[in-house]
Every structure is written in C-alpha cells, then in structure tokens.
N, C-alpha and C positions, 0 to 999 in steps of 0.2 A: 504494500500500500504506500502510496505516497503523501506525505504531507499534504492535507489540506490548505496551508497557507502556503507554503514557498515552492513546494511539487518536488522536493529532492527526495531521491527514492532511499528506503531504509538502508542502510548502514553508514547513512552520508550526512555531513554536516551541513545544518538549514543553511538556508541565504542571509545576510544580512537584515534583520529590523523583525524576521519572521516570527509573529506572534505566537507559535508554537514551539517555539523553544524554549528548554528551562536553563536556570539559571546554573551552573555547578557549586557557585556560592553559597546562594539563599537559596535554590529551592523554587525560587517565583519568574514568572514569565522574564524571561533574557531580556526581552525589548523594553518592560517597563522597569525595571528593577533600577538600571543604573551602574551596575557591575560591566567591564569589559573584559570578558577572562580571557587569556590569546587560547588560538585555536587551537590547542595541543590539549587546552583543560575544557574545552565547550564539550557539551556531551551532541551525541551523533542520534540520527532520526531511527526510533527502535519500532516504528508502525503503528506504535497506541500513544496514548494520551497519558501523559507522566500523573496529573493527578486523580484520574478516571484509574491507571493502574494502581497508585496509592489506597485509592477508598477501596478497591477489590480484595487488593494482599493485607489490608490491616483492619477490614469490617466496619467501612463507616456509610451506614445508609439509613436512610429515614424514609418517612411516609407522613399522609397527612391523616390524623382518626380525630375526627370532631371537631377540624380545622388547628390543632393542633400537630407540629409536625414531632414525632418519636422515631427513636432508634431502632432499628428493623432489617431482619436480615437480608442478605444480597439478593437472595432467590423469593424474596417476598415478589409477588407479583404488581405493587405498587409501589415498589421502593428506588429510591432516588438517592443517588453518591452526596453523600454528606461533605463536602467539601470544609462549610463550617466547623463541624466539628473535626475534621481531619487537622486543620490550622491552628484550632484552638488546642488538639489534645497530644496533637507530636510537632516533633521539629525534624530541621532539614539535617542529616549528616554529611558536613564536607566530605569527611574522610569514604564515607562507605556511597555518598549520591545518592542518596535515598531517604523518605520521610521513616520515622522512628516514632515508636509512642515514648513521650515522655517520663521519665521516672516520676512518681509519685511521692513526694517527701512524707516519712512516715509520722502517723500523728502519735505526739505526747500519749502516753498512759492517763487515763484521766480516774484520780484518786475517786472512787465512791463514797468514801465515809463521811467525807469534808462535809 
C-alpha cells in the first residue's frame, strides 16, 4: 500500500511536509511537531497508520453507550481507536519508536486506623 498523502511505497521514506509521517522524537505527526531528525533517524512508510497501529497492539478503543463514550474492546463491533486515551495513558519511546503504556506511580499505603 502506498501512502495516502505523499504515494511512496512501503519501505520508503515519505516526501517532505507528508502528513503521515511520524515523528522519531515525539511520537506526533513529523510535519506539525517541529522536530527535523536527518534522514538516517526519520522512520520509513510501514503500510499502516502508526497510531491506528498503536491503539490495536496496546487496546485502546471506545464506543458511545448513552452518548457517553467507554472503553471497549477492538473487536467490539462499534468501537473506535481511542487515540485520547492512547496520548493521555503512554508515551512515545525514542529508544524502542514506539508508544509505551506509562508506568503507574505506586500509591502510599493508606493507614486505616487513623
């Protein structure tokens, strides 16, 4: 498949400005972000959609039930890639190029007696 925006075929580096490329820094689209990584660290066109892959390999998808939107799994039949939540619950890894769930800082013991 070829990129939607700039048409370079998979294993090939987008064109210049192409809104489907991601960042190797952040994580966020190359063109708005502001990052210029030279082309040895830009990541190359892999056929899908970097955060359409992300909500698939780490489970983030919602639905709307009572016009409220809730957490729902992939194979729901009206569930929609959580992008929200995917931003808000991992972050980007330079080292590994890929979104991560964030560690959870573990909570204090909370005395009962008090």
């Amino acid at each position: 498949m070829e990129c939607p925006d700039c048409g370079v075929s998979r294993g090939r580096w987008h064109k210049a400005g192409c809104a489907w490329e991601q960042c190797p820094h952040c994580g966020n689209d190359l063109a708005e972000c502001g990052h210029k990584p030279p082309l040895d660290d830009r990541l190359v066109w892999d056929g899908t959609c970097f955060w359409l892959d992300a909500c698939l390999s780490l489970g983030f998808f919602k639905k709307r039930v009572s016009g409220v939107w809730v957490a729902c799994p992939a194979l729901d039949p009206d569930s929609l890639p959580d992008l929200g939540g995917l931003l808000q619950l991992c972050r980007w890894s330079r080292a590994e190029k890929r979104f991560e769930r964030r560690r959870m800082p573990l909570r204090p013991a909370v005395d009962r007696e008090a």
